[in-house]
C-alpha positions as CSV (number, residue, x, y, z in Angstrom):
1,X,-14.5,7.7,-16.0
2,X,-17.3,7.1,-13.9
3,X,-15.6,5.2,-11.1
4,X,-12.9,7.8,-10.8
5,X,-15.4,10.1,-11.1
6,X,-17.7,8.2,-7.9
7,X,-13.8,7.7,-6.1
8,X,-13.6,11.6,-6.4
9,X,-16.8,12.1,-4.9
10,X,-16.1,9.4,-1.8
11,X,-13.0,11.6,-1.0
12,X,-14.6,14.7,-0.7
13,X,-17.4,13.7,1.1
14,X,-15.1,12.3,3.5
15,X,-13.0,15.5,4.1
16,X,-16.2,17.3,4.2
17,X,-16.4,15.4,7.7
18,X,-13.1,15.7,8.7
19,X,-11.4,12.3,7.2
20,X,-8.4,12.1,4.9
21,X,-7.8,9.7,2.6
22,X,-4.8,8.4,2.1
23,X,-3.2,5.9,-0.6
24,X,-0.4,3.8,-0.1
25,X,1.6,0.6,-1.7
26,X,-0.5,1.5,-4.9
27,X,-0.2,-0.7,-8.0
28,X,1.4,1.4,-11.1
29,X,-1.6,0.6,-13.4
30,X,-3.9,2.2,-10.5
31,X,-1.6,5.2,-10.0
32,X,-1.7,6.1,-14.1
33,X,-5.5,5.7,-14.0
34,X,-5.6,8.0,-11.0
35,X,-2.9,10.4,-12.7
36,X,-4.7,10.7,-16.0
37,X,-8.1,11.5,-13.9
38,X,-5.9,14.2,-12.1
39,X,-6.7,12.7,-8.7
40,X,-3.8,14.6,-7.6
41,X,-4.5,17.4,-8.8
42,X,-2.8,19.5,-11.6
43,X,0.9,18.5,-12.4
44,X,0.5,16.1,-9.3
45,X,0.8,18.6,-7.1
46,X,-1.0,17.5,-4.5
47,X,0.7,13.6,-4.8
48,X,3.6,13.8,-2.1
49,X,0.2,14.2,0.5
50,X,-1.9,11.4,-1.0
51,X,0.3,8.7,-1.9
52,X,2.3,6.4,0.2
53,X,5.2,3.8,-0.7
54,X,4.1,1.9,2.4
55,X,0.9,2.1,4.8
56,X,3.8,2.6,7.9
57,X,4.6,5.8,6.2
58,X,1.3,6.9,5.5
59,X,0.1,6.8,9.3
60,X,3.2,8.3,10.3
61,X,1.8,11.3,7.8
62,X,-1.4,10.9,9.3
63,X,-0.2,11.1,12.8
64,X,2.2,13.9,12.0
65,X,-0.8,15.9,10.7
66,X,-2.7,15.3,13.5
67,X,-0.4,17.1,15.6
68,X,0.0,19.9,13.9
69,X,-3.8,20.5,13.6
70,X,-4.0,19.7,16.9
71,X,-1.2,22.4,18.0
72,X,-2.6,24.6,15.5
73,X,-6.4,24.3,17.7
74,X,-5.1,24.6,21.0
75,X,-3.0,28.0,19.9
76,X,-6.3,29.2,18.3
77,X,-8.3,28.8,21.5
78,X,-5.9,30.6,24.2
């Protein structure tokens, strides 16, 4: 569909500058729409990264990655 198509688009653009988005406390009529536009990818495979029970656990994700890609830049520039 065109908004999943638009929603998509707004994703990437926003990785394309460094942001991730992240979904959480998502209504199951919202997480079928984005599962049959294969939001997550193939088989969902990219789900357990994306989607949050609760917003708590997403910015604990958030901050976790962070870290890492942070670790992961300092280790790159010694």
């Amino acid at each position: 569909s065109t908004g999943m198509a638009t929603f998509k688009g707004l994703v990437k653009e926003y990785k394309e500058i460094g942001v991730n988005v992240l979904l959480a406390s998502c209504n199951t009529l919202v997480l079928d729409v984005l599962q049959k536009g294969q939001f997550f990818g193939k088989h969902n495979k990219d789900m357990s990264s994306l989607l949050f029970y609760t917003v708590h656990a997403a910015v604990l994700y958030a901050n976790r990655m962070s870290t890492i890609e942070e670790s992961r830049s300092e280790n790159s520039t010694v």
